[in-house]
N, CA, C and O atoms as a GROMACS GRO file, in nm:
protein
  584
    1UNK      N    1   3.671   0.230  21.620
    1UNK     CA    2   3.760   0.161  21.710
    1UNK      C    3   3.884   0.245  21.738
    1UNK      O    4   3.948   0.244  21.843
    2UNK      N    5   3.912   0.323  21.621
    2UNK     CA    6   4.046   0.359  21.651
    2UNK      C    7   4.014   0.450  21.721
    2UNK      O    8   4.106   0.454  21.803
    3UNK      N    9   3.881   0.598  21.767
    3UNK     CA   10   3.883   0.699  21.812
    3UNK      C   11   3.900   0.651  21.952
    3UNK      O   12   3.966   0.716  22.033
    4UNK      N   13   3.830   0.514  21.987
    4UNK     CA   14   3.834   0.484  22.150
    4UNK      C   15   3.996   0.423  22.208
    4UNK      O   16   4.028   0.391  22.323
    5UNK      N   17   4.054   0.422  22.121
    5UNK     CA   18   4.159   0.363  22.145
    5UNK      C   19   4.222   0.500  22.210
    5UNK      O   20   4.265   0.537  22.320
    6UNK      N   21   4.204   0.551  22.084
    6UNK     CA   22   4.312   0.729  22.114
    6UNK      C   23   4.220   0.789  22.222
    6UNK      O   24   4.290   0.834  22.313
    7UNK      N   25   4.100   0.805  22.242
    7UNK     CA   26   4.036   0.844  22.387
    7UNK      C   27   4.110   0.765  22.509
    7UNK      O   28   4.153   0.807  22.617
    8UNK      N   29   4.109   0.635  22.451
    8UNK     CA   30   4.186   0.566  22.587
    8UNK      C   31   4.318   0.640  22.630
    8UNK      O   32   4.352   0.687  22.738
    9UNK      N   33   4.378   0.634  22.514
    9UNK     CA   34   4.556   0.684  22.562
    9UNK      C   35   4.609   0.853  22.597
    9UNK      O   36   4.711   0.906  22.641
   10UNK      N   37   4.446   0.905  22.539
   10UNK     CA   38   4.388   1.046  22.592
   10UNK      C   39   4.421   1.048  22.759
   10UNK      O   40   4.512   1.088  22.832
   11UNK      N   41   4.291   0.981  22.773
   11UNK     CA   42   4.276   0.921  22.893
   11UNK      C   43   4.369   0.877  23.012
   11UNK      O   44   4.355   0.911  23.130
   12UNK      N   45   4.442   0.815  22.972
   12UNK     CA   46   4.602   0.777  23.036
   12UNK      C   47   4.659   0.859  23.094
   12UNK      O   48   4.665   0.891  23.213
   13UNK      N   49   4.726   0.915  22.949
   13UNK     CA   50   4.824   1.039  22.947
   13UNK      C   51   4.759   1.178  23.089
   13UNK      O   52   4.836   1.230  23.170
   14UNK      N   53   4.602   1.207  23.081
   14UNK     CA   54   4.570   1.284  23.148
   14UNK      C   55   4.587   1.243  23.274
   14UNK      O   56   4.612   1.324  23.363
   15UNK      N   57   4.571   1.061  23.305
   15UNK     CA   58   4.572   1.026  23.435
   15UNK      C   59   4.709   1.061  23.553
   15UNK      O   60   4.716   1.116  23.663
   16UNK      N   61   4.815   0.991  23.450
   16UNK     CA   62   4.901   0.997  23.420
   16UNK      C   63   4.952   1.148  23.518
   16UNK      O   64   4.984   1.155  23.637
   17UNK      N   65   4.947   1.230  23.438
   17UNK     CA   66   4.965   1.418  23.453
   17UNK      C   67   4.931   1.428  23.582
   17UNK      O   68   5.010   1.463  23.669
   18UNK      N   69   4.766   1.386  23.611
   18UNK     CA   70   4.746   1.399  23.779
   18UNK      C   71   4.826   1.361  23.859
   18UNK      O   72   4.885   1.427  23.945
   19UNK      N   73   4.834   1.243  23.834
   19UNK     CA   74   4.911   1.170  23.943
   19UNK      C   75   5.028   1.235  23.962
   19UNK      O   76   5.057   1.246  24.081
   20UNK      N   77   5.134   1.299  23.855
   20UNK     CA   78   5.284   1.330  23.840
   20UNK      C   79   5.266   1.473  23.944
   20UNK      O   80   5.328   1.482  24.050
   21UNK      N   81   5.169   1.583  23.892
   21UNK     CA   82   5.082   1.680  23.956
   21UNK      C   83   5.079   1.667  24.100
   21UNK      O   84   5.124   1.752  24.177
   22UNK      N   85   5.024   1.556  24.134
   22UNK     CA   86   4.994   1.520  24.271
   22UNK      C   87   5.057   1.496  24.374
   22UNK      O   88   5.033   1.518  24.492
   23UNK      N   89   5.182   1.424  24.295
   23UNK     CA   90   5.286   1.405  24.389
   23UNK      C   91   5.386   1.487  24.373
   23UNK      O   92   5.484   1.441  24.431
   24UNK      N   93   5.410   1.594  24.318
   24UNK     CA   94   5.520   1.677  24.354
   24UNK      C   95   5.477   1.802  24.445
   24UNK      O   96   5.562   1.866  24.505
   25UNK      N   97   5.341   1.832  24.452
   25UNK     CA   98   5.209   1.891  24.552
   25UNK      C   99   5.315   1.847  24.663
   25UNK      O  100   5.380   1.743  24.651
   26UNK      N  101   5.330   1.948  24.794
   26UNK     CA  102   5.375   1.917  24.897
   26UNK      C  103   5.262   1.858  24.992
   26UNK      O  104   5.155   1.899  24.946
   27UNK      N  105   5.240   1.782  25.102
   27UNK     CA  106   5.178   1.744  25.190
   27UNK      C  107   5.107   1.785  25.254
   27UNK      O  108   5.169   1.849  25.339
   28UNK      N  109   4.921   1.798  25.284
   28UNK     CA  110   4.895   1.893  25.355
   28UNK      C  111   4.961   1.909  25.474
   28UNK      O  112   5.054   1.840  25.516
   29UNK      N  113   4.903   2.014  25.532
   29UNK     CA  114   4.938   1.996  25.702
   29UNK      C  115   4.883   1.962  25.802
   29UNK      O  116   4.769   2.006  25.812
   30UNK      N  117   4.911   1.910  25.869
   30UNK     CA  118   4.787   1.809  25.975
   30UNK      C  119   4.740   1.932  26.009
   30UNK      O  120   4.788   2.041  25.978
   31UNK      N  121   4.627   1.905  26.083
   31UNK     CA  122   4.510   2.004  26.122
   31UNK      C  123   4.578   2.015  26.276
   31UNK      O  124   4.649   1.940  26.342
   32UNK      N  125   4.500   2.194  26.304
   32UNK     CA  126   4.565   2.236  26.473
   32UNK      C  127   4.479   2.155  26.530
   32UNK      O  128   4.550   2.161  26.630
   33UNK      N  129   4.384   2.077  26.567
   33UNK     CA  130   4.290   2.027  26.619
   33UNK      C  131   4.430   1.932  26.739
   33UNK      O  132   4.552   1.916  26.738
   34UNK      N  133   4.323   1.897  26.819
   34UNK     CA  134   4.338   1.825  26.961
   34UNK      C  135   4.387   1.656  26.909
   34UNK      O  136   4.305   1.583  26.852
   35UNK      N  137   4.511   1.615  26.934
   35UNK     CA  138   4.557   1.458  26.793
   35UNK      C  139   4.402   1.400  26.924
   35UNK      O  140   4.369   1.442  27.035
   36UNK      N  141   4.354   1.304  26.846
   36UNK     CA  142   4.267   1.177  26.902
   36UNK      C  143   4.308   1.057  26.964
   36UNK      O  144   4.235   0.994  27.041
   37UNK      N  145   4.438   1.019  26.929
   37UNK     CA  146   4.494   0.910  26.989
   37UNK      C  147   4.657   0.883  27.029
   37UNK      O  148   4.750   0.938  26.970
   38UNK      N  149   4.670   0.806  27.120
   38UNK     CA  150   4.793   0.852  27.176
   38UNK      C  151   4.907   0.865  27.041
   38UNK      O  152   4.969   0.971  27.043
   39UNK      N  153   4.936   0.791  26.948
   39UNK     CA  154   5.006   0.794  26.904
   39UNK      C  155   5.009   0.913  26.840
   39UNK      O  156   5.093   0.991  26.884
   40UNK      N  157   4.925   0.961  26.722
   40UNK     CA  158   4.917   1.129  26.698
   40UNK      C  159   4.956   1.200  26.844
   40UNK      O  160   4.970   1.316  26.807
   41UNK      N  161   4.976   1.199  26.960
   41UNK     CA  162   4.986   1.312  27.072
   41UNK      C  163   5.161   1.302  27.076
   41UNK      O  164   5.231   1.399  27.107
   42UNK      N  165   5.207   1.185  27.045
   42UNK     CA  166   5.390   1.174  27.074
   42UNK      C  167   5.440   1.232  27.034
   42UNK      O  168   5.386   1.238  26.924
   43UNK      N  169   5.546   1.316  27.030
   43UNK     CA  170   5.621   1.364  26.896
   43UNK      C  171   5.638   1.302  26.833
   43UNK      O  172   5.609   1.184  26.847
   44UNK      N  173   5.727   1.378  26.670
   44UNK     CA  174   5.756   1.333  26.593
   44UNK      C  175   5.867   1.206  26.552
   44UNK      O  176   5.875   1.114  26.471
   45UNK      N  177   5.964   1.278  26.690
   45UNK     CA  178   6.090   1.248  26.687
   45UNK      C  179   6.078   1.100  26.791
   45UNK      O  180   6.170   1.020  26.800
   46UNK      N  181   5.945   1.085  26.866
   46UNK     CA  182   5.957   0.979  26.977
   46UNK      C  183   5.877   0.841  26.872
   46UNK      O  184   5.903   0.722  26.884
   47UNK      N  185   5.799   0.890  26.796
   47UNK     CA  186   5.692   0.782  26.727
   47UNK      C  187   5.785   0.675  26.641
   47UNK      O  188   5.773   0.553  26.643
   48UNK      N  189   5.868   0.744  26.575
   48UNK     CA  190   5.960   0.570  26.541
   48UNK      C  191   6.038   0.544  26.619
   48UNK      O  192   6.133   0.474  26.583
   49UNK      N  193   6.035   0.576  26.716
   49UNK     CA  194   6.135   0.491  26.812
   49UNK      C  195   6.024   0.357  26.900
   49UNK      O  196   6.067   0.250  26.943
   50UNK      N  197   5.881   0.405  26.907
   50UNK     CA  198   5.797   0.371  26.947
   50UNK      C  199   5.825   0.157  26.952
   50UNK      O  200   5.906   0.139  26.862
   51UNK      N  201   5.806   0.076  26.988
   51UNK     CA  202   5.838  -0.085  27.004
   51UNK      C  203   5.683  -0.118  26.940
   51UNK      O  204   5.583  -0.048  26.929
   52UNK      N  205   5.711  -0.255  26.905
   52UNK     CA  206   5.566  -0.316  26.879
   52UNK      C  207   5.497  -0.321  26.984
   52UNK      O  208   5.386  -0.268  26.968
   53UNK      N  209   5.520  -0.375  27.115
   53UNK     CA  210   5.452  -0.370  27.227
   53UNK      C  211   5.370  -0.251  27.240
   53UNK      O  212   5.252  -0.257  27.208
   54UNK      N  213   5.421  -0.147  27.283
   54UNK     CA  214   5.380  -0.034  27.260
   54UNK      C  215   5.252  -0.071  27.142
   54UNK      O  216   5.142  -0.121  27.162
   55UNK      N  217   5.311  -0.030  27.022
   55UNK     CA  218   5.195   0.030  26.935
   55UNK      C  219   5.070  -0.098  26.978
   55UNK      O  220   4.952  -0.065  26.990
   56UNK      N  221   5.104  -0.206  26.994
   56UNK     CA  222   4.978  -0.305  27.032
   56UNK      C  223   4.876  -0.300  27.127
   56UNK      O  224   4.757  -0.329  27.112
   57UNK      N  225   4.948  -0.249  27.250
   57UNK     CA  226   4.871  -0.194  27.329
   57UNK      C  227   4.790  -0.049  27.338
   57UNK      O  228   4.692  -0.005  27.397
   58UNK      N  229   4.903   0.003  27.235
   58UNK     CA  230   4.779   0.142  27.212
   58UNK      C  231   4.692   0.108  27.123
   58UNK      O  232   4.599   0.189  27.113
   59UNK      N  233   4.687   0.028  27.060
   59UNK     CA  234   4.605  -0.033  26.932
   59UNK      C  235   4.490  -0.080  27.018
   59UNK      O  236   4.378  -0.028  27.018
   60UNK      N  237   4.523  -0.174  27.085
   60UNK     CA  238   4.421  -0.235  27.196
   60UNK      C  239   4.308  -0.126  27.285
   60UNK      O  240   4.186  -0.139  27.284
   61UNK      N  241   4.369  -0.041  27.344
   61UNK     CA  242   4.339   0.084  27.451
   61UNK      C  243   4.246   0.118  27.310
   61UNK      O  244   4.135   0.067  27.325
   62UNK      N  245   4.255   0.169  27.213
   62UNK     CA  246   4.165   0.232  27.095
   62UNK      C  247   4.028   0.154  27.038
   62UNK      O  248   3.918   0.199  27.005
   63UNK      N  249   4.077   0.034  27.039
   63UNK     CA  250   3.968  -0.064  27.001
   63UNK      C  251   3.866  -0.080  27.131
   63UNK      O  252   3.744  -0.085  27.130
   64UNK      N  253   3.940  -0.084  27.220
   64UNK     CA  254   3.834  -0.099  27.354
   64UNK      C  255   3.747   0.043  27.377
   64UNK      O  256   3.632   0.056  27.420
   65UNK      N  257   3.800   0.098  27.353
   65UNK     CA  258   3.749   0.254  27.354
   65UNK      C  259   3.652   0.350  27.248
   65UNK      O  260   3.599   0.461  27.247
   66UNK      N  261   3.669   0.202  27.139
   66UNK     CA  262   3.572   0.261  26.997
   66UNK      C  263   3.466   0.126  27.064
   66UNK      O  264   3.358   0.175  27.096
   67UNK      N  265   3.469   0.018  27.084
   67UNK     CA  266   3.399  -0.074  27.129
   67UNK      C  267   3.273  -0.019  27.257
   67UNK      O  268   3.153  -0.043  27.260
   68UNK      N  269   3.343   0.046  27.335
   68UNK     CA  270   3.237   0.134  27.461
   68UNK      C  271   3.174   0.241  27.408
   68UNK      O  272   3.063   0.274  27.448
   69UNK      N  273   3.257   0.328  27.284
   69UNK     CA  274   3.170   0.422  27.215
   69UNK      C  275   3.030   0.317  27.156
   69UNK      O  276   2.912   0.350  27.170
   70UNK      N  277   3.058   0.242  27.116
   70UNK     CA  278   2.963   0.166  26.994
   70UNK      C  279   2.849   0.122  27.097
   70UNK      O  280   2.732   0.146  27.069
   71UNK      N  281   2.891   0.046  27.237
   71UNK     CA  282   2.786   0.001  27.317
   71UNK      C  283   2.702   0.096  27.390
   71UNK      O  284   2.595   0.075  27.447
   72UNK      N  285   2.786   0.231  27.378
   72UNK     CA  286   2.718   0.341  27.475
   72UNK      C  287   2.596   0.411  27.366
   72UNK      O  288   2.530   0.508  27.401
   73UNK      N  289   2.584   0.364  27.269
   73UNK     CA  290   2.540   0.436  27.193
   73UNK      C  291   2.340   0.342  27.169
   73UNK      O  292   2.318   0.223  27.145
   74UNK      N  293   2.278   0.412  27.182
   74UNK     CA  294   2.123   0.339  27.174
   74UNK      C  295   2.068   0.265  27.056
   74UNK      O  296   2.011   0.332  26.970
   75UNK      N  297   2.076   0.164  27.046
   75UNK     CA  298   2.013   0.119  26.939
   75UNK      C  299   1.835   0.147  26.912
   75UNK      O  300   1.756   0.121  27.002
   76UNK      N  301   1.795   0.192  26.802
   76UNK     CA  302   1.686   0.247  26.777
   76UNK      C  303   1.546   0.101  26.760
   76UNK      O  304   1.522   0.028  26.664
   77UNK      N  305   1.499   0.106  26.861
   77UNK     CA  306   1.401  -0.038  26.824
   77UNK      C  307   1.280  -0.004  26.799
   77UNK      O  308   1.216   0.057  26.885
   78UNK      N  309   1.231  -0.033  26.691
   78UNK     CA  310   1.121  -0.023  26.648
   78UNK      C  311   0.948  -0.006  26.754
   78UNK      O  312   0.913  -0.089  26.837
   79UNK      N  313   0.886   0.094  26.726
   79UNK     CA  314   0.791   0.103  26.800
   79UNK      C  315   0.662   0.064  26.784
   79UNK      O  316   0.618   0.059  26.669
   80UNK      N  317   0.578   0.030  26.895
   80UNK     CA  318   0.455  -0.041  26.827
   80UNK      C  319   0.395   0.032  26.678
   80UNK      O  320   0.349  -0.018  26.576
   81UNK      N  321   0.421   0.188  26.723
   81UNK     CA  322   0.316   0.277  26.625
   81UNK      C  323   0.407   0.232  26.524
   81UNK      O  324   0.337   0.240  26.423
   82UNK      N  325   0.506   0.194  26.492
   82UNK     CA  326   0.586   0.211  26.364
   82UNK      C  327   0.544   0.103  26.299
   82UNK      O  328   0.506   0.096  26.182
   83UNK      N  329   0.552   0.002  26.393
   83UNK     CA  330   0.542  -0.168  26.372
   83UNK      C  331   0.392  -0.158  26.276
   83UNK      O  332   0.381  -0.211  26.165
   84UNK      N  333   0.291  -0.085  26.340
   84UNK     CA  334   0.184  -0.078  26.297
   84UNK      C  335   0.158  -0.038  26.203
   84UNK      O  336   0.070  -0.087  26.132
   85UNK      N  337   0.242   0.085  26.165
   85UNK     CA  338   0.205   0.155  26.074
   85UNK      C  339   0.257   0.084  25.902
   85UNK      O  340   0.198   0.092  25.794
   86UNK      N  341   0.401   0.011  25.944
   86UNK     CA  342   0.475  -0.046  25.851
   86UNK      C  343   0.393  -0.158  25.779
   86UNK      O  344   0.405  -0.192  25.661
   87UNK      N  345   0.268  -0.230  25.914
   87UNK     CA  346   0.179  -0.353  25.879
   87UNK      C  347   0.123  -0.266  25.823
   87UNK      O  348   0.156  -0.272  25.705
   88UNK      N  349   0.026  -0.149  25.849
   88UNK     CA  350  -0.084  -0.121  25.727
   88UNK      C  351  -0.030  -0.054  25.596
   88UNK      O  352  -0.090  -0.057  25.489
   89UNK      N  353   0.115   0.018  25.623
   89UNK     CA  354   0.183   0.023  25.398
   89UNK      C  355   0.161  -0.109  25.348
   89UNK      O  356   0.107  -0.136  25.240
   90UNK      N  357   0.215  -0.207  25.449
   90UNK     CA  358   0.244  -0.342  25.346
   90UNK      C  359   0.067  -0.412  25.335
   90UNK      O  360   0.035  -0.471  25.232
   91UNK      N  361   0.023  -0.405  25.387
   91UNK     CA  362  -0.164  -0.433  25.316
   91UNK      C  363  -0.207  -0.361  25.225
   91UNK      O  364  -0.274  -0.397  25.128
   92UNK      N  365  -0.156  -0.212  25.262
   92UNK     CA  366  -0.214  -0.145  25.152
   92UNK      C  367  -0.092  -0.180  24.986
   92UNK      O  368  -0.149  -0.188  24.877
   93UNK      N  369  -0.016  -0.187  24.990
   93UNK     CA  370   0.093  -0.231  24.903
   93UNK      C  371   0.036  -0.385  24.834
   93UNK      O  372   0.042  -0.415  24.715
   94UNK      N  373  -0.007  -0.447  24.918
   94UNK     CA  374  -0.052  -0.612  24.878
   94UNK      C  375  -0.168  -0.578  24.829
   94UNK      O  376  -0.218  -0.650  24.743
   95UNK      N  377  -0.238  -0.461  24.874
   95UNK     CA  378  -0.416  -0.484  24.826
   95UNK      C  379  -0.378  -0.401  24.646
   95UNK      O  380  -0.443  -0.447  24.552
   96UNK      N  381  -0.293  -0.305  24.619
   96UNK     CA  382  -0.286  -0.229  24.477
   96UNK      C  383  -0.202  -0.350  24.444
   96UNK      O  384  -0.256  -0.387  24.340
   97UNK      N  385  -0.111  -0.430  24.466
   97UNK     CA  386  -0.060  -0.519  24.346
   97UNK      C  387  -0.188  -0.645  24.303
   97UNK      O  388  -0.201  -0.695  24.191
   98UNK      N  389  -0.280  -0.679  24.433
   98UNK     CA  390  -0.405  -0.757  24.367
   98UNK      C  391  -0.498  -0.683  24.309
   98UNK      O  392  -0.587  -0.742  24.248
   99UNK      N  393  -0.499  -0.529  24.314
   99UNK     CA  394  -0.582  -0.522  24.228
   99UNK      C  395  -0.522  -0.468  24.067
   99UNK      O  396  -0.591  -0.431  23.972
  100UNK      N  397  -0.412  -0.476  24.071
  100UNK     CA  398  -0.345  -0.419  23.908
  100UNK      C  399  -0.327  -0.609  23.850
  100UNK      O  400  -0.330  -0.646  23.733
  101UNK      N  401  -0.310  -0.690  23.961
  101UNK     CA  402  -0.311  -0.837  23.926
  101UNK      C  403  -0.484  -0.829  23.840
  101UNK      O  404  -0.500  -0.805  23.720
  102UNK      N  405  -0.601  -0.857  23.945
  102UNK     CA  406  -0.742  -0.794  23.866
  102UNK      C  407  -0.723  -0.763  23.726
  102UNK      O  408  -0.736  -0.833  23.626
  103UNK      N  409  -0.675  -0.599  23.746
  103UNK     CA  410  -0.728  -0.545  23.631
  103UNK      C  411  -0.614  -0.598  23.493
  103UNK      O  412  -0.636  -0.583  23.373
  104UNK      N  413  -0.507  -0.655  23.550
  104UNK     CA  414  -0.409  -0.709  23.435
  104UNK      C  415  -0.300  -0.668  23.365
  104UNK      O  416  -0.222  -0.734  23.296
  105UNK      N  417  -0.302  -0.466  23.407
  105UNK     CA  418  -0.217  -0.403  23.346
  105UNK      C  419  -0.183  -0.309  23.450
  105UNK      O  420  -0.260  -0.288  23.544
  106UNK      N  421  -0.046  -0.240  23.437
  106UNK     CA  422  -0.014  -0.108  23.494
  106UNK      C  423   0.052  -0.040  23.405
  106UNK      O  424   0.119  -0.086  23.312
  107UNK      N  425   0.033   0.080  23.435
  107UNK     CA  426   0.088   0.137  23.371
  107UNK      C  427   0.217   0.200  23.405
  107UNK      O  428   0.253   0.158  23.515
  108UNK      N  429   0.324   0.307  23.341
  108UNK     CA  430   0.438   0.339  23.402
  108UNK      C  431   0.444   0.396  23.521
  108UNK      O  432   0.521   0.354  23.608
  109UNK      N  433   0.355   0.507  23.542
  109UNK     CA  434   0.344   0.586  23.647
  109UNK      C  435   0.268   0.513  23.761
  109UNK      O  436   0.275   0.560  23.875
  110UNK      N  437   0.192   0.399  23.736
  110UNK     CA  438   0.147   0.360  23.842
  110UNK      C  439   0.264   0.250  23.920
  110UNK      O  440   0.281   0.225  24.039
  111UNK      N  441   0.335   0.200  23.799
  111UNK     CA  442   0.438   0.136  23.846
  111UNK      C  443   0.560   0.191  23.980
  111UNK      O  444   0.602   0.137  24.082
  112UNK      N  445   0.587   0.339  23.907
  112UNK     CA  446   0.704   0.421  23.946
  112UNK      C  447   0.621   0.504  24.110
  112UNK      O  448   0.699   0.573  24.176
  113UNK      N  449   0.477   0.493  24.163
  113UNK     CA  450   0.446   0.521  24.242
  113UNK      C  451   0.398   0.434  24.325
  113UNK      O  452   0.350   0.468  24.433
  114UNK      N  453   0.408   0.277  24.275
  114UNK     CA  454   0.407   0.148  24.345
  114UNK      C  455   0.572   0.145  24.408
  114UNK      O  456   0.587   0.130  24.529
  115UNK      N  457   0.652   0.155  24.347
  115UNK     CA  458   0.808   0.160  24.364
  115UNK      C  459   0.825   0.227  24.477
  115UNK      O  460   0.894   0.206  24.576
  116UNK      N  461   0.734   0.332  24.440
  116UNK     CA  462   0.850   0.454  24.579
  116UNK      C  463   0.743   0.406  24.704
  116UNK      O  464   0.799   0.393  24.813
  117UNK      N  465   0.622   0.383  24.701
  117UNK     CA  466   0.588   0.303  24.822
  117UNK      C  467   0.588   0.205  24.871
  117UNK      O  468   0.524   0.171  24.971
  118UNK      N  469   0.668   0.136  24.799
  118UNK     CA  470   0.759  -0.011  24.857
  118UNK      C  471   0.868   0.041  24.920
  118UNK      O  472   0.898  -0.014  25.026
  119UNK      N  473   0.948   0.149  24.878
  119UNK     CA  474   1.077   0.192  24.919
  119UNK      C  475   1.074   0.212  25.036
  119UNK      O  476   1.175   0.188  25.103
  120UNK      N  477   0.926   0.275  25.111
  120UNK     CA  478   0.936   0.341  25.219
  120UNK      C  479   0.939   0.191  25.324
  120UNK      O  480   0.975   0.195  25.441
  121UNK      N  481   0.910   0.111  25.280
  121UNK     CA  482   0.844   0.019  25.378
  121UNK      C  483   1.012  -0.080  25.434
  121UNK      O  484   1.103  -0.119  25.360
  122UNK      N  485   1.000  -0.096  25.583
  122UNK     CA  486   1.128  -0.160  25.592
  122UNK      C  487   1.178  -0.267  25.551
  122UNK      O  488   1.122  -0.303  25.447
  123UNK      N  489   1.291  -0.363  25.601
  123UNK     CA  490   1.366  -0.414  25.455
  123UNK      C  491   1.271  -0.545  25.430
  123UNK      O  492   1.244  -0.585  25.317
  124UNK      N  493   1.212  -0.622  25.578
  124UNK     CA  494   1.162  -0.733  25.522
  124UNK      C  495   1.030  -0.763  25.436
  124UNK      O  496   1.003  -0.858  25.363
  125UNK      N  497   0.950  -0.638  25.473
  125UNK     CA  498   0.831  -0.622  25.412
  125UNK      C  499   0.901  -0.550  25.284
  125UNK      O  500   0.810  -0.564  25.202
  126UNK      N  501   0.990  -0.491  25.225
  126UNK     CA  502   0.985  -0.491  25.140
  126UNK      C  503   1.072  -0.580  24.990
  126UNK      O  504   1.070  -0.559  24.869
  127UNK      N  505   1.135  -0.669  25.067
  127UNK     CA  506   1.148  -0.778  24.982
  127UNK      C  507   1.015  -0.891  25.011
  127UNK      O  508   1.003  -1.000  24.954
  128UNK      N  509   0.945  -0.850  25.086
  128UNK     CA  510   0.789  -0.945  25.044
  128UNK      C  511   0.715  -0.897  24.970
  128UNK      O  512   0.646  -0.986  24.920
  129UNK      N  513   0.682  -0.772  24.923
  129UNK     CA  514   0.652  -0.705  24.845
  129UNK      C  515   0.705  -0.674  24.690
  129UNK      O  516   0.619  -0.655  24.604
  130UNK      N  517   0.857  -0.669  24.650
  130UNK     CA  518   0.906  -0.654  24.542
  130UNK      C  519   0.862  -0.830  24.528
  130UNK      O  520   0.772  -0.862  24.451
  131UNK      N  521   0.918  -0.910  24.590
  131UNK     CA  522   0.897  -1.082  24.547
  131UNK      C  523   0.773  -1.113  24.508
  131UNK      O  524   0.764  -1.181  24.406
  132UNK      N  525   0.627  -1.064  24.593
  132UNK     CA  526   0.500  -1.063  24.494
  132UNK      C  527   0.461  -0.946  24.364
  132UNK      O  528   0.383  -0.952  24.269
  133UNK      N  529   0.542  -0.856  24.407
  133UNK     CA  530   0.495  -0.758  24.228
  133UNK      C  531   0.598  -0.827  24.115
  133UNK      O  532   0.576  -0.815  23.994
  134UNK      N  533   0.695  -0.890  24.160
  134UNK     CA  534   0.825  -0.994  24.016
  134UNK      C  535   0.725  -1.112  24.024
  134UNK      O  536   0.688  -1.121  23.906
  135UNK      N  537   0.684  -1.171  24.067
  135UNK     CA  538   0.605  -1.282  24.043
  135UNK      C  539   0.480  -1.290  23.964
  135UNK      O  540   0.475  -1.379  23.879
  136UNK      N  541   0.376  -1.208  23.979
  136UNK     CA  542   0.286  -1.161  23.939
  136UNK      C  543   0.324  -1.071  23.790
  136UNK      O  544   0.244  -1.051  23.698
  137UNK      N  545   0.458  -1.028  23.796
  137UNK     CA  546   0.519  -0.982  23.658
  137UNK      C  547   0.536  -1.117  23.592
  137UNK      O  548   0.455  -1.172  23.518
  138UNK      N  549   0.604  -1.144  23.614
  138UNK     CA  550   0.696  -1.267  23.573
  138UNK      C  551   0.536  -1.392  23.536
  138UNK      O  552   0.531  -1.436  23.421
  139UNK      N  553   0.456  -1.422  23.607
  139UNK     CA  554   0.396  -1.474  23.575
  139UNK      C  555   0.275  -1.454  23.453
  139UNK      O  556   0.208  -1.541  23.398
  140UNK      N  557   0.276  -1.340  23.440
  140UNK     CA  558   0.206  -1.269  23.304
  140UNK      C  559   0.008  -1.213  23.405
  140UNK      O  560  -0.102  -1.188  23.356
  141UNK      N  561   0.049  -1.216  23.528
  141UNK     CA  562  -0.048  -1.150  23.568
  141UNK      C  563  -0.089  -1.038  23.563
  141UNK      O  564  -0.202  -1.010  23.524
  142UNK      N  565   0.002  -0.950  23.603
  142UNK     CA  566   0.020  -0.798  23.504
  142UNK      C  567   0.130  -0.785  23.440
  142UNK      O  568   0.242  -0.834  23.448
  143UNK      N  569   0.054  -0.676  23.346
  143UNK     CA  570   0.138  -0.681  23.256
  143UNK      C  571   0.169  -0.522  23.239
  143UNK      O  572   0.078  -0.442  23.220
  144UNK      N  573   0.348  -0.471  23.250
  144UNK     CA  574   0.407  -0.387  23.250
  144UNK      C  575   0.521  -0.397  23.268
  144UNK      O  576   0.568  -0.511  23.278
  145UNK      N  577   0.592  -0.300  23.278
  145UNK     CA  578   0.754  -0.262  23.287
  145UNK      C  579   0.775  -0.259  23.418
  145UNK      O  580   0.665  -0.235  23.468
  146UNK      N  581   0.870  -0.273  23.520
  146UNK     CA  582   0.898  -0.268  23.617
  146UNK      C  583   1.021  -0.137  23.599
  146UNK      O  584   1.084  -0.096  23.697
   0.00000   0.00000   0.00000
């Protein structure tokens, strides 16, 4: 007990050091890059003088402008071949958990290569899949480690 204590205050003390370290470190320097938004483009000397109005409406102008990025952008929809292909992992996934159900046992490695081909399969087929291999665990149908 006592070594974790003194690891703890080890511990501290080192945190401690960073932080003191860290902040007497001068500031990086903003990057030469092109500023992104109006307020980075103002000077230095104009930005606190800047009104709430102001910053709200540039706040606004930014959000509308990350909002048209987000809609301009394609959402990826699933394709028949995928659709298809995702239905025959998850049969073939349902047909090896009835037959390790059958035979009654798995073993580790068959487990850990049942796993990674559930992984591949997308999210809803594969919480239909982990929910029948825990059940069939859980129920003492096979029997192994997950």
């Amino acid at each position: 007990m006592k070594t974790l204590i003194t690891l703890s205050v080890l511990q501290t003390i080192g945190i401690a050091a960073l932080v003191v370290h860290a902040l007497r470190e001068s500031p990086p320097a903003a990057p030469a890059s092109a500023p992104a938004s109006p307020i980075a483009a103002a000077p230095a000397a104009v930005a606190p003088n800047l009104d709430e109005a102001r910053l709200r409406a540039i706040i606004r102008e930014e959000l509308v402008q990350s909002d048209a990025r987000a809609d301009a952008t394609p959402t990826a929809a699933p394709r028949p071949h995928d659709m298809s292909a995702q239905l025959h992992r998850r049969e073939v996934i349902a047909q090896q958990i009835e037959a390790y159900r059958a035979t009654g046992t798995i073993t580790d490695s068959q487990m850990q290569e049942l796993q990674a081909d559930i992984a591949k399969l997308d999210e809803a087929s594969r919480k239909q899949m982990l929910s029948k291999l825990l059940r069939a665990l859980n129920s003492g149908d096979i029997k192994g480690r997950l």
